[in-house]
N, C-alpha and C positions, 0 to 999 in steps of 0.2 A: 087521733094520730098515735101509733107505737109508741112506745118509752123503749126503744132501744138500748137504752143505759142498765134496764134492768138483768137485763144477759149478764152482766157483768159481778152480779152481786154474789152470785156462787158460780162462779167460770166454767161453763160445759163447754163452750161452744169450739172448741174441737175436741180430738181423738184423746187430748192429755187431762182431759176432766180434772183437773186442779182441784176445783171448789173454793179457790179463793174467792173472799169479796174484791175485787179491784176496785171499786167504788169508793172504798177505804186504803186504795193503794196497798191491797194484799199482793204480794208476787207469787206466780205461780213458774210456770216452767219457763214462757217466753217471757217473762223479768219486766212487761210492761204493766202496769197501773191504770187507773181513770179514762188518764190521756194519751193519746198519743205519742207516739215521737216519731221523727224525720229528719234523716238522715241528709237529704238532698230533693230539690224537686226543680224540673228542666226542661227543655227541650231535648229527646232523645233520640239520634238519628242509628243508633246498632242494632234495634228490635228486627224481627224479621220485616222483608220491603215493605209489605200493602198495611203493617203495622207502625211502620217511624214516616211511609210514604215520602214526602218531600219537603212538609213542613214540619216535621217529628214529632213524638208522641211526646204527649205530656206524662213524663213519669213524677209520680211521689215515691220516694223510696222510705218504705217503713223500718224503722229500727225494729230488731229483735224479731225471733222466730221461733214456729213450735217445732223445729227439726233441730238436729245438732248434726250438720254433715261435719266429717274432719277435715272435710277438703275443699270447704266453700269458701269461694272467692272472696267473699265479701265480710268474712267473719269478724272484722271490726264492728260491722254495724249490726252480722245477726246477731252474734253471739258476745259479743263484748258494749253492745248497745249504746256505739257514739252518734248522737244525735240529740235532736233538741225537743224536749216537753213543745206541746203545742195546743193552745183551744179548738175545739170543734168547731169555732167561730172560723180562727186562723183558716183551717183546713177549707172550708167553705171558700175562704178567699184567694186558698192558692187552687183551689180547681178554677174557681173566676180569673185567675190570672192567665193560668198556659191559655184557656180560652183564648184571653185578647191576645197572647202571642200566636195564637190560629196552628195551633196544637190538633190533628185532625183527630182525639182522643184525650182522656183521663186514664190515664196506665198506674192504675193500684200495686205498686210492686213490693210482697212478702204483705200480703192483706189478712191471712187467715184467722191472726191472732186479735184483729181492731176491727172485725167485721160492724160490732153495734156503734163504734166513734165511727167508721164511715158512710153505715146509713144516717147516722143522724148527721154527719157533713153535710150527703148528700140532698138531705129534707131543704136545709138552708140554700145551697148555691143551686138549687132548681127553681128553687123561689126568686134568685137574685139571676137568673135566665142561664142555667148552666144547659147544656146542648148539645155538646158533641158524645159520641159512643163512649161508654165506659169500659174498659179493659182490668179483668181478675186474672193477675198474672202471680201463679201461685206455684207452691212446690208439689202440692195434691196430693197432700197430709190432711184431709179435710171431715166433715161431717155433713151428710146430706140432708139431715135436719135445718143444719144449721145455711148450707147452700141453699134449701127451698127459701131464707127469706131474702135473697136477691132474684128469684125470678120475675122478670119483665124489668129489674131495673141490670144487670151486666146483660151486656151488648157483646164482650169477646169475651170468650171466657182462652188463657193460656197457659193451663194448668203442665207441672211436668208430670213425665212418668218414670221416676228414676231409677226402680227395683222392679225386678218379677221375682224376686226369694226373700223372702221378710226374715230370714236369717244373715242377708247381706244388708238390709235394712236397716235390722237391728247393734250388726257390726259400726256401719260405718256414721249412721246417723239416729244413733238410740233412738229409732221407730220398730218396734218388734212387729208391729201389726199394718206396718205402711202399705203392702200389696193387698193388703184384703180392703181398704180404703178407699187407697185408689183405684179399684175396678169401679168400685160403689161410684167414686165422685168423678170419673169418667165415662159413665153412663149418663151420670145427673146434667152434667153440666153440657151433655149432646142434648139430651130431653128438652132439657133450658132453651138451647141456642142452634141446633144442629149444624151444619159443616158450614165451616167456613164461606161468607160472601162477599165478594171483592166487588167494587165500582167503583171504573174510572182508578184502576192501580190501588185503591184504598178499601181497605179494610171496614167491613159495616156493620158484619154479626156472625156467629159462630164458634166453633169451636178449635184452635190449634193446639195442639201438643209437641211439648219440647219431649226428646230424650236424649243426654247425653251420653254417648258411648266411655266405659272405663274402661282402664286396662283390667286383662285378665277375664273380662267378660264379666267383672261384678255387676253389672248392670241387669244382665240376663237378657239382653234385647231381643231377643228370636222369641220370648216367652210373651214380653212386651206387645211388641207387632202381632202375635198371634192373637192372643186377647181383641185388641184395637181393633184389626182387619175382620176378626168373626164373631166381634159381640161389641160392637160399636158400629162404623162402617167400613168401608174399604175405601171410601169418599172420604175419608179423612184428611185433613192437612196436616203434616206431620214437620217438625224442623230437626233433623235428627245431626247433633252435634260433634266437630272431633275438637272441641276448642279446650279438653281439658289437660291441666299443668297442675303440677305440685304447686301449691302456694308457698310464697316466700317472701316473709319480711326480715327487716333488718332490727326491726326495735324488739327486743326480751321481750316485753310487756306481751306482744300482741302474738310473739311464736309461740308462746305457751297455751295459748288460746286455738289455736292450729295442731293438730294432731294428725296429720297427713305423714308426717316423715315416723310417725311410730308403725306404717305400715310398710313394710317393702314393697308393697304391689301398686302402691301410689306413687312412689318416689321418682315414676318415669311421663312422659306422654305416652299415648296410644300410639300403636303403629300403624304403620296404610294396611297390613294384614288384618290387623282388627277392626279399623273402622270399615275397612269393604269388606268383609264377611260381614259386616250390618247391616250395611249397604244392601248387598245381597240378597238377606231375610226380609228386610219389608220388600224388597221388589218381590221375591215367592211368594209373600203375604197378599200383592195387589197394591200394598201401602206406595204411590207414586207420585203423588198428590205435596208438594209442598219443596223443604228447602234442605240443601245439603251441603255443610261447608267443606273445604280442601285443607289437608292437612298442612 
């Protein structure tokens, strides 16, 4: 059996080649160590439908991240990494849990950085009858070396596509090199798992793709869908987003951590002209396939 653990002892395993040992709790850029950490794990009924379906998905939310968006929602726990150390033992017991809550999935979310702590979870709770689909539900900042050692075990893969200019990338989520990546690891992860398959309302194997629409068109979505639709499929499922907002807390600590409001061009939502000229482009692309929310 793999030693998984040993990925760890000079960090390649994404695009940020650290070379830390983490084995020794060396930090590299995503600020995690050995072990893991976890933010949260649940029942999650907001994923897209044939994904949360009716008894929700079992998410694990991972602390810490190899991207630095300014404007992520969630940046207590990417980027300021509140959550709790936890054994690879643990982890094994909390995918055995959502199971017995009848979680129709295992939803790895922000996984790219703990890839070797989750296979080796997942060695153990398949031992202990774990069974339901696994979902990599990722920002797709990734490495296709390091993707080929989840082939035959991720079942969904829900990687984003957040950049088509690694100049807008490199702005807003110090990734200079994010769109050459993610073309790589949106081919990979079709190859993996190809389109999306749904039974019975539920989601079973495949590949979905988030994109979030920005203001301003930082996103580059037309460049997106064009890729997607003619070097991927046009069968794709796609969940193309307008759900974004300025982050805004009240506590010091955590808005200094947030760098959304040093951009003027973040400082608003998207308008319905923006999001429907997206709209728009995957429909000229053939992209029709999947989910779209209302402003």
């Amino acid at each position: 059996m793999a030693d998984f653990s040993k990925l760890l002892e000079s960090c390649t395993i994404c695009p940020r080649n650290c070379k830390v040992n983490r084995l020794k709790n060396e930090l590299g850029f995503c600020k995690i160590g050995k072990n893991p950490k976890v933010s949260s794990y649940n029942l999650h009924f907001g994923e897209e439908p044939p994904v949360s379906g009716y008894n929700g998905s079992g998410t694990i939310f991972f602390t810490g991240c190899n991207l630095k968006c300014v404007f992520c929602q969630n940046y207590p726990i990417s980027q300021l990494n509140h959550g709790n150390e936890i054994s690879i033992k643990k982890l094994a017991e909390i995918m055995i849990y959502l199971q017995k809550q009848n979680a129709h999935n295992i939803n790895f979310v922000t996984p790219t950085h703990v890839i070797p702590q989750i296979l080796e979870g997942l060695v153990t709770a398949k031992k202990d009858g774990l069974k339901i689909p696994i979902v990599y539900n990722s920002g797709g900042y990734e490495k296709v070396d390091t993707l080929k050692l989840l082939n035959g075990i991720v079942d969904i893969y829900m990687p984003d596509a957040k950049y088509s200019d690694n100049k807008m990338a490199e702005k807003y989520s110090n990734a200079p090199d994010y769109w050459e990546y993610n073309k790589q690891v949106l081919k990979e992860m079709h190859r993996q798992v190809g389109e999306l398959q749904v039974k019975n309302g539920i989601a079973t194997k495949g590949l979905l793709i988030r994109h979030l629409v920005l203001p301003e068109n930082i996103a580059g979505s037309e460049k997106v869908f064009k890729f997607i639709s003619e070097e991927i499929s046009k069968k794709t499922y796609m969940s193309i987003m307008a759900q974004y907002h300025p982050a805004a807390f009240n506590e010091p600590r955590l808005r200094r951590a947030n760098h959304a409001d040093d951009f003027d061009e973040l400082t608003r939502k998207i308008t319905e002209k923006e999001y429907n000229a997206a709209l728009k482009s995957a429909d000229d692309y053939g992209l029709t396939r999947g989910w779209r929310q209302e402003l």
